[in-house]
C-alpha positions as CSV (number, residue, x, y, z in Angstrom):
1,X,-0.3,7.6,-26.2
2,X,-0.2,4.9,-23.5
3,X,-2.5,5.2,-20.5
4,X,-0.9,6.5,-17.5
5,X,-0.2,4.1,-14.6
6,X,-3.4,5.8,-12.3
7,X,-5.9,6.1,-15.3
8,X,-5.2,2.1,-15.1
9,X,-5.0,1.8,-11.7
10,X,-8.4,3.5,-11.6
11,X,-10.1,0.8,-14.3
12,X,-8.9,-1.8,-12.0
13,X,-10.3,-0.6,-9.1
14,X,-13.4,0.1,-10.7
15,X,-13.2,-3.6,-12.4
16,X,-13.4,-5.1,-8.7
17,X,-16.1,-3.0,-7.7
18,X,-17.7,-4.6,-10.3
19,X,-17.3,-7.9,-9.0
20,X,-20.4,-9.5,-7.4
21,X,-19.2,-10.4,-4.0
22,X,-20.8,-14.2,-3.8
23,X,-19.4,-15.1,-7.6
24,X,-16.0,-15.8,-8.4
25,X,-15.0,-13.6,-11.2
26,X,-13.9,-13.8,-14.9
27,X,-10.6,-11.9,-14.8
28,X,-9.9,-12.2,-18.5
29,X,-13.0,-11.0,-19.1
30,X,-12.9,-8.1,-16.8
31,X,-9.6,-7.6,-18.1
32,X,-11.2,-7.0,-21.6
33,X,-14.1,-5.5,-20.9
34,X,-12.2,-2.4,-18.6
35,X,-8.9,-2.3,-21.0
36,X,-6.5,-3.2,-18.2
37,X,-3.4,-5.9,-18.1
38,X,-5.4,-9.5,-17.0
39,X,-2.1,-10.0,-14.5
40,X,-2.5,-6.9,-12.9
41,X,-6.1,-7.0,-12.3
42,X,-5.4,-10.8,-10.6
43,X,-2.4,-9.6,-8.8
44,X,-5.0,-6.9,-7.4
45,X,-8.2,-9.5,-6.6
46,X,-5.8,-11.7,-5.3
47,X,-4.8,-8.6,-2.2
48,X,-1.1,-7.2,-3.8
49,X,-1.6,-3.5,-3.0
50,X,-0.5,-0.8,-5.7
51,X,3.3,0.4,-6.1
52,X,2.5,3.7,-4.9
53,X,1.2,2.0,-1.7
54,X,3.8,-0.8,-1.6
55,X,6.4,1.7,0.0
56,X,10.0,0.9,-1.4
57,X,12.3,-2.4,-1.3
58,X,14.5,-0.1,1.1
59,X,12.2,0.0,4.3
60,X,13.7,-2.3,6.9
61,X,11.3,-1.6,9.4
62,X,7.8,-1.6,9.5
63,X,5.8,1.2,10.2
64,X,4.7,-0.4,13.6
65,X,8.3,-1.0,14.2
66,X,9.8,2.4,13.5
67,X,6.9,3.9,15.6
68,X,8.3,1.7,18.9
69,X,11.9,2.4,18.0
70,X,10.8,6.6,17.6
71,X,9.3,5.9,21.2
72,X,12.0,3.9,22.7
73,X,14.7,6.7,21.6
74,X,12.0,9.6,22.9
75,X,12.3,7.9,26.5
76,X,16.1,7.2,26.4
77,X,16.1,11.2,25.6
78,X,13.7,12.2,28.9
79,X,15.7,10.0,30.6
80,X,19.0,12.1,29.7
81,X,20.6,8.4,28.5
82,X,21.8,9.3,24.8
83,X,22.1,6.6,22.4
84,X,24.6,5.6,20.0
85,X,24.0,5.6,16.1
């Protein structure tokens, strides 16, 4: 049975730990030696964050964003000025 996507997710993680932080690594190697896909473990080195912290093709807004917009509709509201959809 195929490892699940966190079991590999965790070898990754675990790969970079690994990494000396003053040498540049092998990624093939590490790849090998922790049983994990060599493009996955670049894509991660290299600073793409994981699909369950990537947080859907759908978001328009950021978080900062939707935070400002929650605030900006919270103060039309106090002020009794409702907004349209």
């Amino acid at each position: 049975m195929p490892d699940s996507y966190d079991e590999i997710e965790a070898r990754i993680q675990a790969a970079i730990a690994s990494i000396p932080p003053d040498r540049k690594p092998n990624i093939a190697r590490l790849a090998r030696d922790f049983a994990v896909p060599e493009s996955r473990l670049s894509a991660r080195y290299n600073g793409r964050i994981t699909r369950s912290n990537y947080g859907g093709k759908n978001q328009v807004l950021t978080i900062d964003q939707e935070m400002a917009l929650g605030n900006i509709i919270k103060r039309e509201e106090a002020d009794e000025t409702h907004m349209r959809h």
